[in-house]
C-alpha positions as CSV (number, residue, x, y, z in Angstrom):
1,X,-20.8,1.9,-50.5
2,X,-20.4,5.3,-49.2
3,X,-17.1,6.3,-47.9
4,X,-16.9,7.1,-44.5
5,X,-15.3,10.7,-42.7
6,X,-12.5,10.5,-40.4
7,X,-12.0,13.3,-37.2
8,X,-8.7,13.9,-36.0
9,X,-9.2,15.2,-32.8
10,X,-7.6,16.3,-29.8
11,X,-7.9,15.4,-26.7
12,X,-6.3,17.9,-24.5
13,X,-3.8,17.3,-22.2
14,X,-5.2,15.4,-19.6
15,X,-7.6,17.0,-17.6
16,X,-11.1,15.3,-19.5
17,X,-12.9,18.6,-18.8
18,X,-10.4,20.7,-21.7
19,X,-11.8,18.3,-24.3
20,X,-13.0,20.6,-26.6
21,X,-17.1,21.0,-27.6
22,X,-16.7,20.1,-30.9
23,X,-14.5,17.1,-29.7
24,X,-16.8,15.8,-27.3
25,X,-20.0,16.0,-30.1
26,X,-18.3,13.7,-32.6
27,X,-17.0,11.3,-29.5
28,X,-20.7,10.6,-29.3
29,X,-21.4,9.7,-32.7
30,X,-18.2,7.8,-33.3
31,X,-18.5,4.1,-34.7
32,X,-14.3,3.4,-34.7
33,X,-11.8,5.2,-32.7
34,X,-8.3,4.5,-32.5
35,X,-6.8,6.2,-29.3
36,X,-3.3,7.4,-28.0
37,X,-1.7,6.5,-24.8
38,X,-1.5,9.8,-23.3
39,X,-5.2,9.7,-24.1
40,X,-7.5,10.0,-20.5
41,X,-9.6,6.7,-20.4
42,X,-12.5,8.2,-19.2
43,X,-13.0,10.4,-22.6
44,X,-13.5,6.9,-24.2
45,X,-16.3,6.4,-22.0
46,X,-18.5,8.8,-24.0
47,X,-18.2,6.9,-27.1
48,X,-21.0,4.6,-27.9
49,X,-21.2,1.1,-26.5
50,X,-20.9,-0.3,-29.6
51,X,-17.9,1.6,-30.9
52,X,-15.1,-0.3,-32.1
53,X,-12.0,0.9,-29.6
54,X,-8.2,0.8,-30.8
55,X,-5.6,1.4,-29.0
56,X,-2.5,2.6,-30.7
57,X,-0.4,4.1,-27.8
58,X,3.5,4.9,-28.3
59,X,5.8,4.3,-25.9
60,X,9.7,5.5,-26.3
61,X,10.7,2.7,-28.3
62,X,7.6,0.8,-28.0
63,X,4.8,1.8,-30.4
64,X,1.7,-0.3,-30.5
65,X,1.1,0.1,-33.8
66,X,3.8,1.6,-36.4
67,X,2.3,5.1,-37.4
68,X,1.8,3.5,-41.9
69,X,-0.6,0.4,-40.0
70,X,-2.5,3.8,-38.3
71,X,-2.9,5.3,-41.8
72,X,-4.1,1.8,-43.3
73,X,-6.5,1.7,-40.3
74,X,-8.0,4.6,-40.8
75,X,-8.6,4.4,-44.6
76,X,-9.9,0.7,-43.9
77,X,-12.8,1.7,-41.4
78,X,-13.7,4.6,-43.2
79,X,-14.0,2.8,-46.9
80,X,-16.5,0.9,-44.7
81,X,-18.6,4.0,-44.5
82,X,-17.7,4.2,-41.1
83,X,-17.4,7.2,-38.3
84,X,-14.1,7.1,-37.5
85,X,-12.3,9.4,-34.8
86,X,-8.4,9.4,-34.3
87,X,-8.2,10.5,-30.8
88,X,-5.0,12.2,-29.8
89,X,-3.4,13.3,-27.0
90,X,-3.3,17.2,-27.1
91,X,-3.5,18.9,-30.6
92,X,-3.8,16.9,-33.4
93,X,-1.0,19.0,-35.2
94,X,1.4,20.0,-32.5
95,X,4.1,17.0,-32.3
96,X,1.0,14.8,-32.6
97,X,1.8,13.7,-36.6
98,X,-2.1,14.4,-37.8
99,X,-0.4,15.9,-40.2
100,X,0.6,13.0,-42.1
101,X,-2.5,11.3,-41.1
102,X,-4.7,13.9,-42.9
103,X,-1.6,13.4,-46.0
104,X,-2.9,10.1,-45.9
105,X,-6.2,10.3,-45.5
106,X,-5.9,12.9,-49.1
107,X,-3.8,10.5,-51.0
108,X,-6.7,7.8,-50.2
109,X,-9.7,10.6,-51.1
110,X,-11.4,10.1,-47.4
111,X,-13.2,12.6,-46.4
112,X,-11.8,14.4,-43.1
113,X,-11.8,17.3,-40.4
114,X,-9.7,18.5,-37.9
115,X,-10.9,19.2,-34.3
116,X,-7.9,21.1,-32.4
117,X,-7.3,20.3,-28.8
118,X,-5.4,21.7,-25.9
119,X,-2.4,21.2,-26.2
120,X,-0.1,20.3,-23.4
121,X,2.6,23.0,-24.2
122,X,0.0,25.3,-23.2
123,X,-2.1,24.1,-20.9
124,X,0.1,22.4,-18.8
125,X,2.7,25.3,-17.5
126,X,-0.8,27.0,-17.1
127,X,-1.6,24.4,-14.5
128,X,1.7,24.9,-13.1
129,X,1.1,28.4,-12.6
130,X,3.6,29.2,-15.5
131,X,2.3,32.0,-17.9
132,X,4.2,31.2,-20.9
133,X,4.4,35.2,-21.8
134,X,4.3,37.7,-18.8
135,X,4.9,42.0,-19.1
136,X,8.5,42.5,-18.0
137,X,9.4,38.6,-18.5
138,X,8.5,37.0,-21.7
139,X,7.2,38.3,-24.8
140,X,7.9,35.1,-26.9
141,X,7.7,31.4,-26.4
142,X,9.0,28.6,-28.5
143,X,7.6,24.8,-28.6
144,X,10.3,22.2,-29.8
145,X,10.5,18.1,-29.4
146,X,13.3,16.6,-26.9
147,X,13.7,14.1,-29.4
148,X,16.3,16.6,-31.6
149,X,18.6,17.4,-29.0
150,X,21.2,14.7,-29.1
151,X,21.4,14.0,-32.8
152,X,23.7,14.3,-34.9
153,X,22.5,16.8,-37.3
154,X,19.3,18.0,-35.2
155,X,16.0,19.7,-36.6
156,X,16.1,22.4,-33.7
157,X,18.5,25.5,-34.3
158,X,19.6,25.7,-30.6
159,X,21.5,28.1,-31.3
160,X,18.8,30.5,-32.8
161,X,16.5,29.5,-29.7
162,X,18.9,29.4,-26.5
163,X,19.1,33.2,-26.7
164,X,16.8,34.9,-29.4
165,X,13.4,33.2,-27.2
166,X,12.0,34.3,-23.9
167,X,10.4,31.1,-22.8
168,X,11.2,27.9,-24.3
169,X,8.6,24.8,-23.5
170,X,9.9,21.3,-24.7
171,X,8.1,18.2,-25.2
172,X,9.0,14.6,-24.8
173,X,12.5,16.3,-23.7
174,X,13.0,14.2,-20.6
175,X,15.2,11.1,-21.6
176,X,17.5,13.9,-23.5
177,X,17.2,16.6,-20.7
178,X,21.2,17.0,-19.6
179,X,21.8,16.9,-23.3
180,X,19.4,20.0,-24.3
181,X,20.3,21.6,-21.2
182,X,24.1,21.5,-22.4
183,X,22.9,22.5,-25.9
184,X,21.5,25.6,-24.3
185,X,24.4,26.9,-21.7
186,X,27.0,26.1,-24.3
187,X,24.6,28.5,-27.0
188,X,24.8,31.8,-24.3
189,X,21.6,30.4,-21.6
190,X,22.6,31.5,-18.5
191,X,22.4,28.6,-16.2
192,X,20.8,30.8,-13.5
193,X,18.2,30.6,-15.7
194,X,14.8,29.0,-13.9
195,X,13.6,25.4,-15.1
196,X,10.5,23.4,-14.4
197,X,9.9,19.8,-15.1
198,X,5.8,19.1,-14.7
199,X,5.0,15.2,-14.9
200,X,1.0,14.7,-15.8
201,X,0.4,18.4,-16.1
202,X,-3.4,19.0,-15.4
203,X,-4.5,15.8,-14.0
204,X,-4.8,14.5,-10.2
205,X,-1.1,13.2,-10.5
206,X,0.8,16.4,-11.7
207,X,4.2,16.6,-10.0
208,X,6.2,20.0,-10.2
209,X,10.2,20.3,-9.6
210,X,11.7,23.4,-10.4
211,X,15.3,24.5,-10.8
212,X,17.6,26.6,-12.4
213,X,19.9,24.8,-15.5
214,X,22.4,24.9,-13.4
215,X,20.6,21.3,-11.7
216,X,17.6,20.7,-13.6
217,X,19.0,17.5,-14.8
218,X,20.1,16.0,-11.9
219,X,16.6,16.8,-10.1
220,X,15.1,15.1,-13.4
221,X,16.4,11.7,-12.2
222,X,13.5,10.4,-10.7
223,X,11.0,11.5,-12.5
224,X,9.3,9.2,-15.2
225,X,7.3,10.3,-19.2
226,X,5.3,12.0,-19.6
227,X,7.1,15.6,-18.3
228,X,7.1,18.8,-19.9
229,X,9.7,21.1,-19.9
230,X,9.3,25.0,-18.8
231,X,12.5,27.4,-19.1
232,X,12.7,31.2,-18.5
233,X,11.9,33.3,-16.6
234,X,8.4,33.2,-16.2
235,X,9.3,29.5,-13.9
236,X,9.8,31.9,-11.4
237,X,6.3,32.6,-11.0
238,X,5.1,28.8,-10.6
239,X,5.2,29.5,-6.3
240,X,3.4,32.7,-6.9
241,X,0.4,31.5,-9.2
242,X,0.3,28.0,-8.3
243,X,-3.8,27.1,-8.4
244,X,-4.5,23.4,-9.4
245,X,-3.8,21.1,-6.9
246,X,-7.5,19.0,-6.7
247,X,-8.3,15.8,-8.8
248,X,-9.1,16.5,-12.2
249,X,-12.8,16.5,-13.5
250,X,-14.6,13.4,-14.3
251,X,-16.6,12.9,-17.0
252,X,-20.0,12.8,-15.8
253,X,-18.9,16.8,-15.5
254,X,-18.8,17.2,-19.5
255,X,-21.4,18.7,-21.1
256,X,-24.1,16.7,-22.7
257,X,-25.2,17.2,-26.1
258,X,-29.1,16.4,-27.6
259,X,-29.3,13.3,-29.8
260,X,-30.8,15.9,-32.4
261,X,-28.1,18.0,-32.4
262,X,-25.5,15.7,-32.8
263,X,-27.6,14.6,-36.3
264,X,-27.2,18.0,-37.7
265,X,-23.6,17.5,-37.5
266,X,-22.1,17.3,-40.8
């Protein structure tokens, strides 16, 4: 039988109308696809009827399926000589491990290809009205994972990035917020420095609070995952350039793509 291909793509971060072209051509022709939480359901609505649809959302300490039974999953369908799409929130390779899928998928001799999304660390501070480099404010931005902060031996040199980066924007950071904003003030940050927390960033439920360090973390108590974090001074402009405040788009707004153009896809 012949072997299958498998798309890691993205999804963006929220808003179903950032889903890239690419992204939305091999939706259509998908015959398995195994979906993230942070996924919006409407995307999944462009996928044939008959499409087999798994769900393998991950919550903080809760994950549907452990990320080896994803791997398995997608060598199994596509041995089948299956279309199979891994649909992920965002960018496949920013903090979204399609790396060690595609790892995987090589060891197992599947055929694959990568279609980049949106991610959320830029996208959303954009929807915020937050550019993440601005003349006179920012020339550099870093991206980092919340997760790090409170370990022992953390992967993120917070010492390197409290003073040597402009902006920084951190993902899944919430639930260790008061400990990376420590990690920063103790490594030089001033804590006059402005912060912004955006829940749901480019949908119809984005929330905004803003702050310096000096209270982010006590303003972060009500808020709930998923949030990304914005700090620098660029935050400063969210009041100024603030632009996104309807509903997202809907799908029936995505472009639609010819049957016979979707068969010349490889």
């Amino acid at each position: 039988m012949q072997v299958g291909k498998v798309y890691l793509v993205g999804a963006g971060p929220g808003d179903p109308g950032l889903l890239t072209v690419r992204g939305l051509e091999v939706l259509r022709i998908a015959e398995v696809v195994i979906y993230d939480r942070l996924v919006n359901p409407v995307l999944l609505e462009e996928t044939p009827p008959e499409a087999e649809r798994i769900f393998a959302g991950k919550f903080a300490g809760n994950h549907s399926l452990p990320q080896e039974e994803i791997h398995q999953l997608l060598i199994t369908h596509a041995k089948r000589g299956l279309v199979v799409v891994r649909l992920k929130g965002g960018d496949p390779f920013v903090f979204g491990r399609g790396g060690e899928e595609a790892e995987a998928l090589v060891s197992a001799g599947i055929p694959f290809e990568i279609v980049p999304g949106i991610s959320s660390a830029l996208a959303v501070p954009a929807y915020a009205g937050i550019p993440l480099t601005h003349r006179g404010m920012s020339s550099s931005f870093a991206v980092i994972t919340g997760h790090e902060a409170c370990k022992a031996s953390p992967a993120v040199d917070w010492k390197g990035l409290a003073t040597a980066v402009d902006t920084l924007v951190i993902l899944m950071g919430l639930k260790n917020l008061p400990g990376i904003v420590a990690q920063l003030l103790v490594n030089g940050r001033s804590p006059e420095t402005p912060a912004a927390l955006i829940r749901w960033g480019t949908t119809g439920k984005q929330e905004i609070v803003t702050g310096t360090l000096a209270d982010i973390a006590g303003k972060a108590a009500t808020l709930r995952p998923p949030v990304v974090v914005v700090i620098g001074e660029v935050v400063s402009l969210s009041e100024k350039l603030r632009w996104f405040e309807a509903p997202c788009l809907t799908v029936e707004m995505l472009p639609r793509i010819r049957a016979d153009e979707l068969a010349s896809q490889p």
